[in-house]
KEVEXGU-377683 format. One line per 3 residues: their letters; for each residue z, y, x of N, C-alpha, C, O. Coordinates in nm, 2 decimals, always signed. Atoms other than C-alpha are relative to their C-alpha. Layout:
<recs>
a> Z,Y,X,Z,Y,X,Z,Y,X,Z,Y,X; ... .
</recs>
This chain:
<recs>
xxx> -0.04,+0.13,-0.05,-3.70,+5.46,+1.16,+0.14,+0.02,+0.07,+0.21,-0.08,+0.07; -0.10,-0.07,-0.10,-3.44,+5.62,+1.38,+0.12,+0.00,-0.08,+0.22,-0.05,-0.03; -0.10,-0.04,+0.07,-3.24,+5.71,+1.07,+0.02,-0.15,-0.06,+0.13,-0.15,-0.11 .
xxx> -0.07,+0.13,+0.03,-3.20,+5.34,+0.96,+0.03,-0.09,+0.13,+0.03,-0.21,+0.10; -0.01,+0.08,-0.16,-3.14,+5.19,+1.34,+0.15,+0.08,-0.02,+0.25,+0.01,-0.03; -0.11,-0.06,+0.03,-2.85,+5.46,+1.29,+0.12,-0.10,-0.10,+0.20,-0.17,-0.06 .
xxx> -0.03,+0.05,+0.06,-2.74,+5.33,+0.98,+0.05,-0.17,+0.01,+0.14,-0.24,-0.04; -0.08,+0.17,-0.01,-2.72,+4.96,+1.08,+0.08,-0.01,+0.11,+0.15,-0.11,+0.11; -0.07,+0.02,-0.09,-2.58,+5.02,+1.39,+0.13,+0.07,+0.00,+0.21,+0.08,+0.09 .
xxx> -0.14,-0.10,+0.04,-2.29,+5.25,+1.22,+0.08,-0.18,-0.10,+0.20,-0.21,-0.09; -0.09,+0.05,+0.09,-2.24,+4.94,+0.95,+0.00,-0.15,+0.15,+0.08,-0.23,+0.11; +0.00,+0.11,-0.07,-2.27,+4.65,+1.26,+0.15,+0.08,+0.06,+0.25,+0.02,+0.03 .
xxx> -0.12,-0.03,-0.06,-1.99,+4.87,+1.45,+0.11,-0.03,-0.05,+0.21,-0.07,+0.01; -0.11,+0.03,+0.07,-1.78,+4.86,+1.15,+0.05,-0.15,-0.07,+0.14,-0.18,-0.14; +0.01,+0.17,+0.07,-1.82,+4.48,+1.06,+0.06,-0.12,+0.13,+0.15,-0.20,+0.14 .
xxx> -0.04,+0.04,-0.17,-1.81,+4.37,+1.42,+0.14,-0.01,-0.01,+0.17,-0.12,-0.05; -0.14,-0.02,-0.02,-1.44,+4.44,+1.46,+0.07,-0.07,-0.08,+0.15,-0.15,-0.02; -0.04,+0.09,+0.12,-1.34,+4.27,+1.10,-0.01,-0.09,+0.06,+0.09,-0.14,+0.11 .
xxx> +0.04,+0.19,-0.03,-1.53,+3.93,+1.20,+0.10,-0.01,+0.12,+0.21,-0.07,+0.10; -0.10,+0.05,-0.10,-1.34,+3.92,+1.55,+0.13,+0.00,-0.05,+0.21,-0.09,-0.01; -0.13,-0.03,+0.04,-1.02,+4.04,+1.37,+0.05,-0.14,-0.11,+0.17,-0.17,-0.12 .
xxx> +0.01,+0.10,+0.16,-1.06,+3.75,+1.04,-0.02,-0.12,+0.12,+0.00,-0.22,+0.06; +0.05,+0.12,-0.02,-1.16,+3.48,+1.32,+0.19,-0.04,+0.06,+0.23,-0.15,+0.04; -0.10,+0.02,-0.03,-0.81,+3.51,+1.47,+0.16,+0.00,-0.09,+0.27,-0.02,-0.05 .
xxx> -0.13,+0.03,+0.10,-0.58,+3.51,+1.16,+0.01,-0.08,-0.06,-0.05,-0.05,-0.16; -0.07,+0.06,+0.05,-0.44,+3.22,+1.05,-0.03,-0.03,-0.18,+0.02,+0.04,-0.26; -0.02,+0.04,+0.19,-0.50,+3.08,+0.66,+0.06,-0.03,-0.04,+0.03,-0.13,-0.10 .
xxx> -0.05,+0.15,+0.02,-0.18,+2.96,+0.59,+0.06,-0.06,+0.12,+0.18,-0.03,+0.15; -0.04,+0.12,-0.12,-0.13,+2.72,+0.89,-0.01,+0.06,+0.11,-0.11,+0.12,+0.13; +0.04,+0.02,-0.11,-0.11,+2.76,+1.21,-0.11,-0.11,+0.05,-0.09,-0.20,-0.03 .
xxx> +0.02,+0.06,-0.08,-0.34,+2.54,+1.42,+0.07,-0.14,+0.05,+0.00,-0.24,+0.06; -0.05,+0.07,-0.02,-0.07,+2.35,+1.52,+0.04,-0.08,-0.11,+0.04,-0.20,-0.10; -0.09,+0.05,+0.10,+0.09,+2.28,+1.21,-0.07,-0.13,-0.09,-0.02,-0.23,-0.13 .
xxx> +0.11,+0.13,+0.06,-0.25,+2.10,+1.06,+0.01,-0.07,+0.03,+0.03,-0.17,-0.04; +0.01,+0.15,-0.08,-0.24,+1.88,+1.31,+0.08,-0.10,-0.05,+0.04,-0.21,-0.09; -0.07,+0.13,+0.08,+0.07,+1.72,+1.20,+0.04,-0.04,-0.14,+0.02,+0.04,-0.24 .
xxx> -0.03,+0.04,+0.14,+0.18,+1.56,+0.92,+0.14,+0.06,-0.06,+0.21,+0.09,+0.03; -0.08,+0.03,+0.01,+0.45,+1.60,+0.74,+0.09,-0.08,-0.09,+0.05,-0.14,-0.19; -0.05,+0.09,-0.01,+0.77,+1.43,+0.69,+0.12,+0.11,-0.11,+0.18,+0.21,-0.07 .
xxx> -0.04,-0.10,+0.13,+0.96,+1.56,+0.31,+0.12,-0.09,-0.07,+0.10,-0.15,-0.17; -0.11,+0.06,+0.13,+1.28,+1.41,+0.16,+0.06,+0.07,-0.10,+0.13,+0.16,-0.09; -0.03,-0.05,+0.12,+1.33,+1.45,-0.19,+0.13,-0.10,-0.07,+0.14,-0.21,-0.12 .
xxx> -0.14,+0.09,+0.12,+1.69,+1.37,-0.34,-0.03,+0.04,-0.12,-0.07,+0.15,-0.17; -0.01,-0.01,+0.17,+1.68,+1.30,-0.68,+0.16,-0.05,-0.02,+0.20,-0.17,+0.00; -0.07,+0.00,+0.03,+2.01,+1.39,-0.78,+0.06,-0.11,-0.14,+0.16,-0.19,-0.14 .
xxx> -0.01,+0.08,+0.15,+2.02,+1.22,-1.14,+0.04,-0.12,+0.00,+0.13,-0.18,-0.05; +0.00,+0.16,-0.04,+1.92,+0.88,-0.99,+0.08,+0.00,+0.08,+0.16,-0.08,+0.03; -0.06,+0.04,-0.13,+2.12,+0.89,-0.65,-0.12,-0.08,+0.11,-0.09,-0.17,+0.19 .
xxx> +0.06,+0.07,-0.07,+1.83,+0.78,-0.49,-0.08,+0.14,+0.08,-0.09,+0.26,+0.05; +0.10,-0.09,-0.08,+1.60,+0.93,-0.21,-0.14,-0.07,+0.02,-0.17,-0.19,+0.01; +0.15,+0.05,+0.00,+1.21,+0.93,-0.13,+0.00,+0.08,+0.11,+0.03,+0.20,+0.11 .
xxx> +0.03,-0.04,-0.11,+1.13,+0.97,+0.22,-0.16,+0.00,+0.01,-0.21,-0.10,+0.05; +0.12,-0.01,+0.02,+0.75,+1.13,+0.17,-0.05,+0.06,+0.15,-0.01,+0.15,+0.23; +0.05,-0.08,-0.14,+0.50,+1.16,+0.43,-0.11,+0.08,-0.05,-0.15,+0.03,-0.15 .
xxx> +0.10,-0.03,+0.07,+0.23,+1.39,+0.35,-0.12,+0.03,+0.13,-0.09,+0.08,+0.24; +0.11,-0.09,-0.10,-0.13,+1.47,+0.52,+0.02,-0.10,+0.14,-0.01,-0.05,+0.25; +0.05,+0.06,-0.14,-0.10,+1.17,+0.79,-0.13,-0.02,+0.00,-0.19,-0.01,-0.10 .
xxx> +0.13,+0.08,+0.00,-0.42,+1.05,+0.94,-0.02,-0.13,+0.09,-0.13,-0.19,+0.10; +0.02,+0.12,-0.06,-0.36,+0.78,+1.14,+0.15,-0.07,+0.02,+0.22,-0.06,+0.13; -0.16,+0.05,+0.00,-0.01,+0.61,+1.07,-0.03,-0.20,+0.01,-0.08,-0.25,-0.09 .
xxx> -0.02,+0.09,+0.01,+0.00,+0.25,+1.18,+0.16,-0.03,-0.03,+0.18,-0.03,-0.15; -0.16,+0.00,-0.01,+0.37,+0.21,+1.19,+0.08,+0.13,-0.05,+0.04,+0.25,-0.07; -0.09,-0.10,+0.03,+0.70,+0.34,+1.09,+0.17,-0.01,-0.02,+0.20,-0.10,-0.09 .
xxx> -0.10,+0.05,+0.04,+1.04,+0.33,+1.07,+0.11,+0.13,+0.01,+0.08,+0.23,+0.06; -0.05,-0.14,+0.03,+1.34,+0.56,+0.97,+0.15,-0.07,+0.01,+0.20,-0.18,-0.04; -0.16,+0.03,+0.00,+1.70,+0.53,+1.06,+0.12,+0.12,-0.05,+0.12,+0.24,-0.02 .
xxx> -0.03,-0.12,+0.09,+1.95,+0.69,+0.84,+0.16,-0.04,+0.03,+0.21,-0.14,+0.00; -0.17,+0.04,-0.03,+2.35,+0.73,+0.96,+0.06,+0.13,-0.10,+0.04,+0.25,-0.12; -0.05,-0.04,+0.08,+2.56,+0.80,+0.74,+0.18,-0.01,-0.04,+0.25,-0.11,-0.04 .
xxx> -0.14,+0.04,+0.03,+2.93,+0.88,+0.64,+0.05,-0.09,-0.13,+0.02,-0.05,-0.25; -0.04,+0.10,+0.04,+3.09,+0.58,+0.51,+0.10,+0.01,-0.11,+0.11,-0.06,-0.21; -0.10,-0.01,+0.10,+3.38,+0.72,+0.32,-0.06,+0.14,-0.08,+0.02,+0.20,-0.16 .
xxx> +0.07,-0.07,+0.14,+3.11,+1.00,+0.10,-0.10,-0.08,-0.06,-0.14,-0.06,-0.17; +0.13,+0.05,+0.09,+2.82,+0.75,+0.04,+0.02,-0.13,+0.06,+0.07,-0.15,+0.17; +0.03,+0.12,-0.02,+2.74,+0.38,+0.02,-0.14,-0.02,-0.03,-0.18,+0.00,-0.15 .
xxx> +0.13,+0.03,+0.03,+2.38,+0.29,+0.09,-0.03,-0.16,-0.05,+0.00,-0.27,+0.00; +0.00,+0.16,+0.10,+2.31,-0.01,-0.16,-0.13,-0.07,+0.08,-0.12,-0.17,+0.16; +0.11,+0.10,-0.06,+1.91,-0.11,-0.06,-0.07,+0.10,+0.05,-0.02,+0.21,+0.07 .
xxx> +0.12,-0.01,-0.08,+1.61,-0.02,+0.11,-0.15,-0.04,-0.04,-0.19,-0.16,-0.02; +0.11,+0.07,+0.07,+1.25,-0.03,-0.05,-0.13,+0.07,+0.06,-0.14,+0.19,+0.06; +0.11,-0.05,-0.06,+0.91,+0.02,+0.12,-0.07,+0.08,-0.12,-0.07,+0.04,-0.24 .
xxx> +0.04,-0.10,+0.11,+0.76,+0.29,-0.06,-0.20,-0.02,-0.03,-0.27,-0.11,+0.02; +0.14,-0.03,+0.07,+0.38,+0.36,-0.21,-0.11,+0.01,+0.11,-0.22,-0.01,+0.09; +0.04,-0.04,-0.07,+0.28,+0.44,+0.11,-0.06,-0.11,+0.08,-0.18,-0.09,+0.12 .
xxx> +0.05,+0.12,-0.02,+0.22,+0.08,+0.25,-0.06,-0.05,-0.05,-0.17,-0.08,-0.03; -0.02,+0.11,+0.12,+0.29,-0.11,-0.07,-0.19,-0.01,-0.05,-0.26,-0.11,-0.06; +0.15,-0.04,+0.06,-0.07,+0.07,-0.20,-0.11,+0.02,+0.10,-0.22,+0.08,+0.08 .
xxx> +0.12,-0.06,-0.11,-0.24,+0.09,+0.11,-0.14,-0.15,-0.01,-0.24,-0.13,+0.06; +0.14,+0.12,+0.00,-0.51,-0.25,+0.05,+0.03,-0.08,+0.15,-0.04,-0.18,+0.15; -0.06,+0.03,-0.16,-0.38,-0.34,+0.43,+0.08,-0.11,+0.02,+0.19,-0.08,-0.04 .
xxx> -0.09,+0.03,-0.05,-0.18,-0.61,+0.56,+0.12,+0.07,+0.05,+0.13,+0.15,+0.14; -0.15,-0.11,-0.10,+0.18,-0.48,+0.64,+0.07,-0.12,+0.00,+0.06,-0.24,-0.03; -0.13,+0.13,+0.05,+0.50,-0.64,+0.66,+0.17,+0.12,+0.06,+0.16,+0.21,+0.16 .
xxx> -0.08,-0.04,-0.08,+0.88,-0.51,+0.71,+0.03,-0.05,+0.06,+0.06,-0.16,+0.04; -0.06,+0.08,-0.10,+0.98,-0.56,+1.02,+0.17,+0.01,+0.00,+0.22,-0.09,+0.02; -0.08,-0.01,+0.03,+1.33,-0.43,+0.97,+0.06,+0.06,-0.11,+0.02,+0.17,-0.13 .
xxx> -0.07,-0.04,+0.11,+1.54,-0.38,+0.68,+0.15,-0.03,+0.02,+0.19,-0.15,-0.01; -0.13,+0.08,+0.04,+1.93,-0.36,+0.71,+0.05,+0.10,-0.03,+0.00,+0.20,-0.07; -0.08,-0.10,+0.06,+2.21,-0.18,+0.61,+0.15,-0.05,+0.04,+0.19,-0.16,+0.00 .
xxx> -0.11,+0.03,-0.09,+2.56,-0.17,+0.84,+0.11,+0.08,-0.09,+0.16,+0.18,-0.05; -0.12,-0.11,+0.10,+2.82,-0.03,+0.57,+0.12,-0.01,+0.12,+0.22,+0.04,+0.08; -0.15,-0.02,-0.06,+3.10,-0.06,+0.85,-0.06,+0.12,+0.08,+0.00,+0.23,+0.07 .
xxx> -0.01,-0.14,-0.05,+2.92,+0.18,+1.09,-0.06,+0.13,-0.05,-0.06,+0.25,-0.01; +0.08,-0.12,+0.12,+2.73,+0.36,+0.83,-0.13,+0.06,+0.04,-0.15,+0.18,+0.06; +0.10,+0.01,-0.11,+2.39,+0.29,+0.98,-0.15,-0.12,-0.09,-0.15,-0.24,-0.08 .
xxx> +0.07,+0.10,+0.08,+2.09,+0.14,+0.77,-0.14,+0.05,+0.09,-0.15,+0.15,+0.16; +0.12,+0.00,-0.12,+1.75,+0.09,+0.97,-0.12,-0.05,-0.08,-0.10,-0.15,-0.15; +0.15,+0.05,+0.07,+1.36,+0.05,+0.81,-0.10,+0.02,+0.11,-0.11,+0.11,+0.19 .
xxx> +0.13,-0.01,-0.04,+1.07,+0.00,+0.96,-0.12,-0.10,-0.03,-0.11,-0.22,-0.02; +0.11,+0.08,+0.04,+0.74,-0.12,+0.86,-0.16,+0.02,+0.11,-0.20,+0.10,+0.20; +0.09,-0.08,-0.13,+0.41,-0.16,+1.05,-0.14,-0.07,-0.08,-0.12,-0.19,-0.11 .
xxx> +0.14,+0.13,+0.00,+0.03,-0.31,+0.95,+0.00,-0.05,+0.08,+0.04,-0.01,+0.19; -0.02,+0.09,-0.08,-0.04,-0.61,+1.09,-0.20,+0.02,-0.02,-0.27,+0.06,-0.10; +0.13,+0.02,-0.09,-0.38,-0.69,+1.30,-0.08,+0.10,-0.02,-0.03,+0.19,-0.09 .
xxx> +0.13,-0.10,-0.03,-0.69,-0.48,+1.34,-0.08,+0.03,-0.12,-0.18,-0.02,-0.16; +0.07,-0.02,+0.13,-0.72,-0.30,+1.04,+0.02,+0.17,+0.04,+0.09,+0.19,+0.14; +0.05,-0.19,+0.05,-0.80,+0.12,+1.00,+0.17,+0.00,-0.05,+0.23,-0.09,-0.11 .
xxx> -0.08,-0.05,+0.00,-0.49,+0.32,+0.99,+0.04,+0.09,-0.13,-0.02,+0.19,-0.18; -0.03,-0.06,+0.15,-0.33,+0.44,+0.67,-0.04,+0.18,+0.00,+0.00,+0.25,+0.10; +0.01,-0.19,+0.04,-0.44,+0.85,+0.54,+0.08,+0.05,-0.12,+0.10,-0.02,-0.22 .
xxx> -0.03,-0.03,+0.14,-0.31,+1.03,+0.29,+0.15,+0.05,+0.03,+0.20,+0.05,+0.15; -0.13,+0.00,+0.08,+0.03,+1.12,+0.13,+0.07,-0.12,-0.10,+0.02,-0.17,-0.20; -0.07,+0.13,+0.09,+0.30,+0.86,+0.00,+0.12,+0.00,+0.03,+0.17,+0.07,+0.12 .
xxx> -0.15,+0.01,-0.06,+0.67,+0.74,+0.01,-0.03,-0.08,+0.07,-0.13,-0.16,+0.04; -0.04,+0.09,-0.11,+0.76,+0.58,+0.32,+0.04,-0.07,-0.05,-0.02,-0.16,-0.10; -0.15,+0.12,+0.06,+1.12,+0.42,+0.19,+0.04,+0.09,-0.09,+0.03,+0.21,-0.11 .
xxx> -0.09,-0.08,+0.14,+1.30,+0.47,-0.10,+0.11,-0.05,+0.04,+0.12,-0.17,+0.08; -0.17,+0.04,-0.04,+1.70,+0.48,-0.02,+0.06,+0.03,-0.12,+0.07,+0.14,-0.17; -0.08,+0.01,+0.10,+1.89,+0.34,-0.30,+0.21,+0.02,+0.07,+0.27,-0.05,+0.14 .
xxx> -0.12,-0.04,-0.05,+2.25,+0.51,-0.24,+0.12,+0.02,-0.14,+0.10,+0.06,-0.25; -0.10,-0.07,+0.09,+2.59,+0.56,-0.42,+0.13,+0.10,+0.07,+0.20,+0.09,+0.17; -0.09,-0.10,-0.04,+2.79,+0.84,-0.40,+0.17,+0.02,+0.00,+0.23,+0.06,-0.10 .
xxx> -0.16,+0.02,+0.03,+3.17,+0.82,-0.36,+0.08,+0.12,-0.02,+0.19,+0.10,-0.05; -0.04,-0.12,+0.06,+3.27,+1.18,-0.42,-0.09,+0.10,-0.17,-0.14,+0.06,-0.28; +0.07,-0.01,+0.16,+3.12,+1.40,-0.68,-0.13,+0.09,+0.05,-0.22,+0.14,-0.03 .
xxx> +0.10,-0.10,-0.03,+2.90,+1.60,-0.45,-0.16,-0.02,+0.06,-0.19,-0.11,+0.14; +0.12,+0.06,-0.05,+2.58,+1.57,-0.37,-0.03,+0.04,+0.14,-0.03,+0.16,+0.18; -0.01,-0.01,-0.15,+2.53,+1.47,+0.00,-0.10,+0.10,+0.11,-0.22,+0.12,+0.09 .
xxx> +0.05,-0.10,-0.10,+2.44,+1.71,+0.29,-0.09,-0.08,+0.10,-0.04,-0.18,+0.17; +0.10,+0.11,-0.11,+2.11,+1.57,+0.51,-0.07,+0.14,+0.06,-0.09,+0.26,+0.04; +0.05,-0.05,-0.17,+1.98,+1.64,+0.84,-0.12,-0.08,+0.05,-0.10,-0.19,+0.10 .
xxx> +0.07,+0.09,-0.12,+1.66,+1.54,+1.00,+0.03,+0.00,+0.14,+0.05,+0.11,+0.20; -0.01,-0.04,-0.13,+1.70,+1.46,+1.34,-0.15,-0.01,+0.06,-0.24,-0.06,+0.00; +0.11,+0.06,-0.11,+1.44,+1.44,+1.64,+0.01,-0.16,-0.01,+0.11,-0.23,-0.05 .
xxx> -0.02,+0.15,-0.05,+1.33,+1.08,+1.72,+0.07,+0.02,+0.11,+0.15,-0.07,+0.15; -0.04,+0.04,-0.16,+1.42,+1.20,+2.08,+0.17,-0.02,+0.02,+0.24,-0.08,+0.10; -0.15,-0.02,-0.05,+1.78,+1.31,+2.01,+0.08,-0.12,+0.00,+0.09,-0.20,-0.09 .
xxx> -0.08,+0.14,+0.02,+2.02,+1.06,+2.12,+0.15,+0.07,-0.04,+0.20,+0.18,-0.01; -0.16,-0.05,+0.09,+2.39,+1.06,+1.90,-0.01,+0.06,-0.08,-0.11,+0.11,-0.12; -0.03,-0.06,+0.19,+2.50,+1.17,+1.61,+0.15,+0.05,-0.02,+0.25,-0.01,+0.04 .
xxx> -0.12,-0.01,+0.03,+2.79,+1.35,+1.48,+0.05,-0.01,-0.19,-0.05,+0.01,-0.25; +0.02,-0.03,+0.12,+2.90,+1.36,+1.12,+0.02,+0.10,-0.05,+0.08,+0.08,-0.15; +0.00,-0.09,+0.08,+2.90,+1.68,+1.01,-0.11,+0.03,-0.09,-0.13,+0.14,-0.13 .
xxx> +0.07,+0.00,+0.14,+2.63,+1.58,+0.73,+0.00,-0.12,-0.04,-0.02,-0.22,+0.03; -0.01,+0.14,+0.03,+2.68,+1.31,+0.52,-0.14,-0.12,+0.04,-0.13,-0.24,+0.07; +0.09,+0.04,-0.07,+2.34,+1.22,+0.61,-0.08,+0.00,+0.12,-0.15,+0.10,+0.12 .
xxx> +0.09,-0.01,-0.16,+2.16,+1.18,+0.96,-0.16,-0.04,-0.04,-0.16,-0.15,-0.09; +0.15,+0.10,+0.01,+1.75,+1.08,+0.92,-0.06,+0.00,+0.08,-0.07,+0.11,+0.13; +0.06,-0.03,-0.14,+1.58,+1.01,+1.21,-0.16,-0.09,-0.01,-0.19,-0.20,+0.03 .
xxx> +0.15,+0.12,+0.01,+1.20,+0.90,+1.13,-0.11,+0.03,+0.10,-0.14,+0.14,+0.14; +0.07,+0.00,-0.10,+0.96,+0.80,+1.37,-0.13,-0.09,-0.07,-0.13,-0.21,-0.09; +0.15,+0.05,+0.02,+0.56,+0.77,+1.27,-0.05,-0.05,+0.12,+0.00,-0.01,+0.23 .
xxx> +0.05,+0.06,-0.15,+0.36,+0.57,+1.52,-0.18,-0.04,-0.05,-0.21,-0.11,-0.14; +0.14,+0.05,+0.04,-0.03,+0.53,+1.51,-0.05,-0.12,+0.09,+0.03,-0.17,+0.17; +0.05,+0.10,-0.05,-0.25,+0.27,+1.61,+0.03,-0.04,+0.13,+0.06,-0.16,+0.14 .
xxx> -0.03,+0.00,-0.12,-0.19,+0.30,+1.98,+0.11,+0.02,+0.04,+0.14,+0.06,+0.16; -0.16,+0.01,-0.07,+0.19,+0.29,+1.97,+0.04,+0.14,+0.08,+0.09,+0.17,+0.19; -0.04,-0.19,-0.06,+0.23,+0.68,+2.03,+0.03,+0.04,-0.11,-0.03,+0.02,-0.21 .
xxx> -0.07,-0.08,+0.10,+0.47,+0.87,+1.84,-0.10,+0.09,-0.03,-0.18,+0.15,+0.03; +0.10,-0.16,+0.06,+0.29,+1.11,+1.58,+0.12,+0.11,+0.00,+0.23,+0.09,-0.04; -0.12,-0.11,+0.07,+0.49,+1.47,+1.58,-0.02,-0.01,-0.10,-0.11,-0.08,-0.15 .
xxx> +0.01,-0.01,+0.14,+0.56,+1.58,+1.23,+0.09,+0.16,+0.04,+0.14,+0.22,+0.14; -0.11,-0.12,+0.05,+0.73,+1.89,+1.06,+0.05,-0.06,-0.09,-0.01,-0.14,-0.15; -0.08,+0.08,+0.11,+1.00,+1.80,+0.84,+0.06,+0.12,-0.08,+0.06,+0.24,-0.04 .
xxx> -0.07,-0.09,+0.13,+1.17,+1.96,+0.51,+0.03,-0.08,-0.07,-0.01,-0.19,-0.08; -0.04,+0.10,+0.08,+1.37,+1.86,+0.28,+0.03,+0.09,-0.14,+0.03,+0.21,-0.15; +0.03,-0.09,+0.10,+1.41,+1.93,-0.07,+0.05,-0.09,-0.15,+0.00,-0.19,-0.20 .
xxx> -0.05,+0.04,+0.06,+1.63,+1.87,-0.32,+0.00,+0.05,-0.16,+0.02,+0.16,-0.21; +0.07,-0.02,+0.14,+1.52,+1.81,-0.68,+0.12,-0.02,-0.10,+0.19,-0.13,-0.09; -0.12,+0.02,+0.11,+1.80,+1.87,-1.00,-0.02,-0.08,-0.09,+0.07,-0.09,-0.18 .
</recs>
């Protein structure tokens, strides 16, 4: 009996150590990172257009994205709420849609309206219908919601801000990612 009390307390010593070691490494994600969502723009060069995707929200009432931009490399033509409302079964509505070609400054935001369950999932936010006035395809930058100003050294600035049911900024991680 002795000689298997040995034996399990030789393979418990060596197991032990693993399980504490496996509970503290990471799959993938941080911790943190699950939490938020995030926040992915894909230029499609071909079209000239962009898809501002959120992915992995879980509670997005609201939203809006402001995008500054240099005036003598790109002209932003429109502004289109994306898959991400449009498909959600929800009342919404935009609340702003413009587009300032003199200071080179176009503004979206959309929000559900009354006491409905909070959008989940992955989708486009906005789609930015743009024309390019050089030959190159434009340089973007997300910003913070927090940072205030802008300088141009990228033809694009994006500055989006998720908001859930209770009117609190969601963080996000952002990337961007440009498709040939």
């Amino acid at each position: 009996m002795k000689k298997y009390e040995s034996i399990v307390l030789k393979i418990g010593l060596f197991i032990l150590p693993m399980v504490i070691v496996m509970l503290f490494i990471p799959f993938g994600r941080t911790f943190d990172q699950q939490a938020k969502p995030v926040v992915r723009l894909s230029a499609l060069k071909s079209e000239h257009d962009m898809e501002i995707v959120v992915e992995n929200v879980t509670d997005l009432y609201a939203a809006s994205v402001d995008l500054f931009y240099d005036t003598e490399k790109i002209v932003v033509e429109k502004l289109e709420t994306g898959d991400l409302f449009v498909n959600c079964e929800k009342p919404w509505m935009e609340v702003v849609n413009s587009i300032d070609a003199d200071q080179g400054i176009a503004n979206f935001a959309v929000s559900l309206l009354g006491e409905v369950d909070a959008i989940k999932g992955t989708g486009v936010l906005v789609k930015v219908y743009y024309r390019i006035l050089d030959d190159e395809m434009p340089r973007v930058k997300f910003l913070d919601y927090i940072m205030e100003g802008f300088s141009y050294d990228q033809e694009f600035g994006i500055r989006p801000k998720l908001v859930n049911d209770e009117i609190e900024y969601i963080p996000y991680r952002s990337k961007v990612q440009i498709n040939n």
